[in-house]
C-alpha positions as CSV (number, residue, x, y, z in Angstrom):
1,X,80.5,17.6,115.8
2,X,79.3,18.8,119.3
3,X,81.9,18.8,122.2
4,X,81.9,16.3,125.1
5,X,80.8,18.4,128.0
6,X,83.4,19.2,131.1
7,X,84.4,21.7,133.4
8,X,86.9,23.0,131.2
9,X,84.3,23.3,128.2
10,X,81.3,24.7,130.5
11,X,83.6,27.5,131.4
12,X,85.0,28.5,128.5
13,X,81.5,28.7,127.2
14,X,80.2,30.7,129.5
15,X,83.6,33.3,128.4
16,X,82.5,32.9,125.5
17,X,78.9,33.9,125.8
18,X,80.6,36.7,127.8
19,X,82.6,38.2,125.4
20,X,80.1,37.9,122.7
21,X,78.1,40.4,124.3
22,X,81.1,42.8,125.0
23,X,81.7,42.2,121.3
24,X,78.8,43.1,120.0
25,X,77.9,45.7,122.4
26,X,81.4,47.4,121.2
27,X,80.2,46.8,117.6
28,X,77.0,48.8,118.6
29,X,78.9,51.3,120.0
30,X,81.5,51.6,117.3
31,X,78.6,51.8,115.2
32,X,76.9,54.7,116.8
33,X,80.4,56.4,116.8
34,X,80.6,56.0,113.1
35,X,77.0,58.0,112.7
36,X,77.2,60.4,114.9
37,X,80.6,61.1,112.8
38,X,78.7,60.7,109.6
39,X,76.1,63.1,111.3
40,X,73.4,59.5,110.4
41,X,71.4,57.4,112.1
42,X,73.3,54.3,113.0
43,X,70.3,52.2,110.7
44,X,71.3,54.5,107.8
45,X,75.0,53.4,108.3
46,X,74.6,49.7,107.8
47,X,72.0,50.3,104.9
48,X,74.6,52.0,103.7
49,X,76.9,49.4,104.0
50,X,74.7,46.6,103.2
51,X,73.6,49.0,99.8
52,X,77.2,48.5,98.8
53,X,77.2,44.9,98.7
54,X,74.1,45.1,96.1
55,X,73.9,45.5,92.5
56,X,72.2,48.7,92.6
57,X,69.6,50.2,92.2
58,X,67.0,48.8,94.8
59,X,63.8,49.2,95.1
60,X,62.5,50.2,98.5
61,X,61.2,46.9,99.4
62,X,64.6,45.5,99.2
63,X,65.9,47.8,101.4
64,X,63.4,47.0,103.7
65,X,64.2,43.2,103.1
66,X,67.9,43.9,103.9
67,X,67.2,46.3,106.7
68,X,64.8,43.9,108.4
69,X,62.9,47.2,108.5
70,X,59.2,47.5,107.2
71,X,58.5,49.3,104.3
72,X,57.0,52.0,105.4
73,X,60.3,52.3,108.1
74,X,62.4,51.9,104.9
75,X,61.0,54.5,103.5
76,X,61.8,56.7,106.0
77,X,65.5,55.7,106.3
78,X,65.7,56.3,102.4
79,X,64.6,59.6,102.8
80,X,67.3,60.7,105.2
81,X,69.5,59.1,103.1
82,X,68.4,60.8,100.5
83,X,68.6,64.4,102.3
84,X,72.2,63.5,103.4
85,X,73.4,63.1,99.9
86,X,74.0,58.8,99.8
87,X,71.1,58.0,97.6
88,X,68.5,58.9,94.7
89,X,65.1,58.3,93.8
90,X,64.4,57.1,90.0
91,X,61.2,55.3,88.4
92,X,61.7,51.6,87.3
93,X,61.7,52.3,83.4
94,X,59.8,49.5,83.0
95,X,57.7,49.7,85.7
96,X,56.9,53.2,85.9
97,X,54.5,52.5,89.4
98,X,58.1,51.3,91.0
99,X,60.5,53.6,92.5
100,X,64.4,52.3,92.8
101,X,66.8,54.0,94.8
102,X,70.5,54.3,93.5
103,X,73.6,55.1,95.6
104,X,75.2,58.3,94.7
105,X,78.7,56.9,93.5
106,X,80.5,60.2,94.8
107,X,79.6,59.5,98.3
108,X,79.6,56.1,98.5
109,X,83.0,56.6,97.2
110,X,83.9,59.1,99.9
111,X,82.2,56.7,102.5
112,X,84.4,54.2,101.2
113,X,87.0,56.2,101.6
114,X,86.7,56.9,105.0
115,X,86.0,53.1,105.9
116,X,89.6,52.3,104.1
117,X,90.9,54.9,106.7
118,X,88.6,52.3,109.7
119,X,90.3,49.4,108.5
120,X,93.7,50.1,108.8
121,X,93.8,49.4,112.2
122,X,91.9,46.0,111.9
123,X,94.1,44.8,109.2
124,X,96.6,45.3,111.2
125,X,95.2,43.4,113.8
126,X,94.5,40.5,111.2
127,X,97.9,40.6,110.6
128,X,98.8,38.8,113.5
129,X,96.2,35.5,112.3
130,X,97.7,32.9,110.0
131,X,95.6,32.3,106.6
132,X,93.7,29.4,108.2
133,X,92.8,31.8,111.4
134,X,91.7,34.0,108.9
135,X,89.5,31.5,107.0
136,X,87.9,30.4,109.9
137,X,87.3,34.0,111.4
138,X,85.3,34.5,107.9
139,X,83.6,31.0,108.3
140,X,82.1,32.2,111.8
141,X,80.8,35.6,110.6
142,X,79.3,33.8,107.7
143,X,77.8,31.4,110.2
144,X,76.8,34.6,112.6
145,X,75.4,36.6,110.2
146,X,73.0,33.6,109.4
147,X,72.2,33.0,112.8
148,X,71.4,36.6,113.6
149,X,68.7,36.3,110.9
150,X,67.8,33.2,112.1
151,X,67.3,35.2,115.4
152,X,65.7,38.3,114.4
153,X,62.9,36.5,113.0
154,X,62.1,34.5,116.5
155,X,61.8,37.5,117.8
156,X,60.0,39.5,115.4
157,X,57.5,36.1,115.4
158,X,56.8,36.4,119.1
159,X,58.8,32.8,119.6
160,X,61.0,34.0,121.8
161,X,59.3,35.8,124.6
């Protein structure tokens, strides 16, 4: 149900829109802090992370598809992942023309690993939220991660100029 518009809303919007873009300027920084540790491009991190959500293995097009990247980009990311040890190359055994890439369990477990040592901190930040803070936190990134796509196709479309 949209809000009744006052002073009171207009500015906490606008501290809103405010610290979303500290927020996600941190994440993008946080995120390039996590790479350079992981000596990876910060792309190759979330593919990474996105890969472990998946029932692997993938082919390259899905990569692409979760990347946002274009196939031939994808292609490119799964090779450096590949030299870095995260992933594998194997023909589709029935469709020997497809190629599927497969997470190396030993270091997706070690990246795991090291994201269990990350999260710490942020559980114990979480800590502080009652169960129905916590449910909504999860409803909004639900709701943000569908309006980034949402978003990312605008732009790649040319609507937004």
């Amino acid at each position: 149900m949209p809000q009744k518009k006052s002073v009171r809303r207009d500015g906490l919007m606008t501290e809103l829109y405010d610290e979303s873009r500290r927020y996600m300027a941190s994440y993008a920084l946080f995120n390039q802090a996590v790479a350079d540790h992981l000596r990876l491009h910060p792309t190759d991190v979330q593919c990474l992370n996105l890969l472990s959500l998946e029932p692997c293995p993938v082919t390259i097009g899905r990569v692409a598809e979760l990347t946002g990247l274009t196939t031939g980009s994808a292609t490119r990311l799964v090779d450096r992942l590949e030299r870095a040890g995260y992933v594998t190359r194997e023909r589709d055994a029935e469709d020997r023309r497809r190629v599927l890439v497969a997470a190396v369990p030993e270091r997706m477990a070690e990246l795991s690993a090291f994201w269990r040592r990350l999260n710490g901190a942020w559980g114990t930040m979480f800590d502080a939220y009652s169960d129905a803070e916590v449910a909504l936190l999860i409803a909004h990134m639900r709701r943000t991660v569908e309006l980034s796509a949402q978003q990312v196709e605008r732009l790649r479309t040319g609507e937004i100029g």
